[in-house]
C-alpha positions in Angstrom: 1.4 39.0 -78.9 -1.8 39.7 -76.7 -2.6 43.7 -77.5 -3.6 46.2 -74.7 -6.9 47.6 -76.4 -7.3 51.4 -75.9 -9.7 52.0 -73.1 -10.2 54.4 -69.3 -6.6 52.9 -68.9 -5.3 55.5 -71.6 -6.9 58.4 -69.7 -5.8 57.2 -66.7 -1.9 57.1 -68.0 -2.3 60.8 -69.2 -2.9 62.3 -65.8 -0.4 60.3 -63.3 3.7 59.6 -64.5 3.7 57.7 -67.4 6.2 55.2 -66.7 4.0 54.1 -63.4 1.0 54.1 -64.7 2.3 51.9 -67.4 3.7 49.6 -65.1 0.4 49.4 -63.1 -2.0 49.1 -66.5 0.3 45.8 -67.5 1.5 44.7 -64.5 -2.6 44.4 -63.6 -2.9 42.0 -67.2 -0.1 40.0 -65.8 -1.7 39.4 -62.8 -4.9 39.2 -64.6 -3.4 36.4 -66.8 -4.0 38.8 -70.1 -0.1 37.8 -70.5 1.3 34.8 -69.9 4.6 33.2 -68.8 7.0 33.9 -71.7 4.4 36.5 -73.5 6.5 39.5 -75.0 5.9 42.8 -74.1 6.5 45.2 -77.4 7.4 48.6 -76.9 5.5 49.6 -80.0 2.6 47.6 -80.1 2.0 48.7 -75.9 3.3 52.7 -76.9 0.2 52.4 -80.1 -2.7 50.9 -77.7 -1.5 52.9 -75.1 -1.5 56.5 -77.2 1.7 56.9 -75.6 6.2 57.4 -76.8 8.5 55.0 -76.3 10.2 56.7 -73.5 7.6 56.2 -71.2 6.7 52.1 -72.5 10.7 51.5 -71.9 10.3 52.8 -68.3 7.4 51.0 -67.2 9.2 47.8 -68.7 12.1 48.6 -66.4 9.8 49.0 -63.6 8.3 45.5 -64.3 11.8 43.8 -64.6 13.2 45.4 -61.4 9.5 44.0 -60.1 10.7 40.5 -60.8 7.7 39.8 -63.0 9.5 40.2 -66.7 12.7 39.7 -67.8 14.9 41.0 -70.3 16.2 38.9 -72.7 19.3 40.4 -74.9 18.5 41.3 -78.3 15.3 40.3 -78.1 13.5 42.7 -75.8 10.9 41.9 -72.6 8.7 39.1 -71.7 6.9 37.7 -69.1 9.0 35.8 -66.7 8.8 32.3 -66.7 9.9 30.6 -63.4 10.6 26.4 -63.2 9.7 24.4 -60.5 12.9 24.7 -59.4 12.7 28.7 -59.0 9.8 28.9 -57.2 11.1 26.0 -54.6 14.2 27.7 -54.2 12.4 31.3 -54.1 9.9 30.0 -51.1 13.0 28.2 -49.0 15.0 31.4 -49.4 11.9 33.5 -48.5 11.2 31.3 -45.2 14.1 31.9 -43.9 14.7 35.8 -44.6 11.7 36.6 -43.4 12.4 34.7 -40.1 15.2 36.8 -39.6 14.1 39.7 -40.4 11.0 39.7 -37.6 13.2 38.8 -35.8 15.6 42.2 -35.8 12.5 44.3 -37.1 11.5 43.7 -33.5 14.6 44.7 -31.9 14.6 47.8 -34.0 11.4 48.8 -35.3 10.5 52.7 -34.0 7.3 54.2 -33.3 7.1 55.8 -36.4 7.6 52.8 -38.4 4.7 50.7 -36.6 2.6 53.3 -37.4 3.6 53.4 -41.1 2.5 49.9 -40.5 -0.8 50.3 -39.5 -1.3 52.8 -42.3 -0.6 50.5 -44.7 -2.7 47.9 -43.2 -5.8 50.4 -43.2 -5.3 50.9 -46.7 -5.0 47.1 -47.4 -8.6 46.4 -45.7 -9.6 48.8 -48.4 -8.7 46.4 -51.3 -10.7 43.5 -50.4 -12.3 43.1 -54.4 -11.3 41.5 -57.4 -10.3 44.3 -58.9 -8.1 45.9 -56.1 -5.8 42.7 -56.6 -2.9 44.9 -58.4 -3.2 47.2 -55.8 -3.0 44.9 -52.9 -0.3 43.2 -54.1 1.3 46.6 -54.3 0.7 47.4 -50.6 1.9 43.8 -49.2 5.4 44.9 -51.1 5.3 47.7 -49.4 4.8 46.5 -46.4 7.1 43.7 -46.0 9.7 46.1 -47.3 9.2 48.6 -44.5 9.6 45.7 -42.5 13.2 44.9 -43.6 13.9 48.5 -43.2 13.2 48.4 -39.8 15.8 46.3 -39.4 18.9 49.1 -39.8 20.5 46.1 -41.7 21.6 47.3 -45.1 22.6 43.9 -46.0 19.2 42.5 -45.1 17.3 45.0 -47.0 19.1 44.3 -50.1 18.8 40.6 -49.9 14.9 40.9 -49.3 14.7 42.9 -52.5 16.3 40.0 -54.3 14.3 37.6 -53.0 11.3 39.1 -52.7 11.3 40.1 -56.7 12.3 36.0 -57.1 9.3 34.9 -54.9 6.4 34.1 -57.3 3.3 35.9 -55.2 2.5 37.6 -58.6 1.6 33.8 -60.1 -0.6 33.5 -56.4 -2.8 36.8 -57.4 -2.9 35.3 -60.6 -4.6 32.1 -59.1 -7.3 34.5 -57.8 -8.7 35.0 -61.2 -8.9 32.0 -62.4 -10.9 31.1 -58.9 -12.7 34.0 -58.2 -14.6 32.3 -55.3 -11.6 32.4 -53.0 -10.7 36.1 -53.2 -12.7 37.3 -50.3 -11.0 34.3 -48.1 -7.0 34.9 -49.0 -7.9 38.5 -48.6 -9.1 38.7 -45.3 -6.5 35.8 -44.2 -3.7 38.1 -45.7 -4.7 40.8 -43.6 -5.2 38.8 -40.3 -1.6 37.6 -41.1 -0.3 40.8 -41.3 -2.1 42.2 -38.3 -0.6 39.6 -36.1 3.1 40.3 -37.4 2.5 43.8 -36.4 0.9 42.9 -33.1 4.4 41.3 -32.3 6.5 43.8 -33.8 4.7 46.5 -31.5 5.4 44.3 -28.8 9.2 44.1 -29.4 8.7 40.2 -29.2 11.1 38.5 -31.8 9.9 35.6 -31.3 6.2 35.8 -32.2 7.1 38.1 -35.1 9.5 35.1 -36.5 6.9 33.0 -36.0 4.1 34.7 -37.5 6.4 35.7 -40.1 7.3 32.3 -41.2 3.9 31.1 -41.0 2.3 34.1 -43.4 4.8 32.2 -45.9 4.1 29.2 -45.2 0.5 30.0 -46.2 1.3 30.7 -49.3 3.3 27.6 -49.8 -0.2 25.8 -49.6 -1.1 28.0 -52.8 2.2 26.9 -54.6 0.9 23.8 -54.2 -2.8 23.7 -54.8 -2.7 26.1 -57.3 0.7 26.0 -59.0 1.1 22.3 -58.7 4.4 22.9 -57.2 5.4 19.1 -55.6 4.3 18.8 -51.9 7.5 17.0 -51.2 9.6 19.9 -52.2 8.0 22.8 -50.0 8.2 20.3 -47.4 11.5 20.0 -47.4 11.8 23.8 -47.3 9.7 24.2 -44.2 11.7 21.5 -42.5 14.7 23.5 -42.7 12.9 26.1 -40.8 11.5 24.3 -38.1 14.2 24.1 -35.4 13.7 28.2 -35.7 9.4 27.1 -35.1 10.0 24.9 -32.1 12.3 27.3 -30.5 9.6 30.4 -31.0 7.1 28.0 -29.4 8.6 27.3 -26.0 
């Protein structure tokens, strides 16, 4: 078991909610790769480092399972998720598609309000450009693609996007980040040009464009599942096939 050592982290978890600021102090060592896939996340041993009850731990534990990046094994407690090949292949085909539909009625939908809530998010994103703003930029792409499927009025589609968007492995993407340092300033601007041009549709009320910039914002990070995560070309491939009648049609 990897310990949390007592540092600024345990001022920082005495001044904000405890359960979120737990959550953001380990789910910033998973990212990190501090913990690994599979690693077990103690309530004690984080509560002792941490200065903190067991209340508070158990929370932030819940906040990281309902995050899709730990999992709760009965009788045993919470570790680190671990995700096959074959979860992450099925996550990225699943995620192609949702988000295809979902530009699709965000644009149909989407209000004033809501772009704007958009752009504010984006603004705040260009902040977090570094290294260490990883965590936090991470948390701000959730937050955006989720206002995204809100815009959509469909309940249904909302609640599917939470399930497949805690399934998609983007956490083991930031991950990637550390262990290549070098390409943090590229995905981060690339991230954000993405984004800006699925807003630029969405303002527009063009469907189309919004699809397609949707699908292809995924389909960039299929190239990391495959550099970087050694996830089989041929697999993803097959994936973005299934997707393509829905590019060639956007592109007419």
């Amino acid at each position: 078991m990897i310990s949390i050592p007592p540092t600024e982290e345990t001022e920082l978890i005495q001044k904000r909610p405890l359960k979120e600021d737990i959550f953001d102090v380990l789910h910033e060592k998973i990212i990190a790769g501090t913990y690994k896939q599979g690693d077990w996340l103690r309530q004690d041993d984080i509560a002792t480092q941490l200065g903190v009850s067991m209340t508070p731990v158990r929370e932030g534990l819940d906040l990281l399972v309902s995050a899709g990046l730990a999992e709760r094994v009965p009788y045993r407690g919470v570790r680190v998720r671990e995700m096959s090949t074959k979860d992450v292949v099925e996550a990225y085909g699943m995620r192609l598609y949702l988000e295809a539909i979902i530009a699709q009625e965000a644009a149909k939908n989407i209000t004033r309000e809501q772009i704007a809530g958009l752009e504010r998010t984006l603004e705040e994103m260009k902040k977090h450009q570094s290294l260490q703003d990883v965590s936090k930029e991470r948390k701000l792409s959730r937050e955006f693609h989720a206002a995204i499927a809100a815009a959509t009025k469909n309940e249904l589609l909302v609640k599917l996007y939470e399930v497949v968007s805690n399934a998609f492995p983007d956490w083991l993407l930031y991950e990637a980040l550390f262990r290549y340092p070098e390409l943090i300033d590229g995905s981060m601007m690339n991230t954000y040009k993405e984004h800006v041009a699925i807003v630029n549709a969405l303002r527009k009320g063009d469907a189309e464009k919004a699809m397609l910039a949707s699908i292809e914002h995924v389909m960039e990070s299929g190239k990391w599942l495959e550099e970087y995560l050694e996830i089989p070309a041929e697999l993803l491939r097959e994936k973005e096939e299934q997707v393509s009648p829905l590019i060639k049609k956007s592109k007419k």
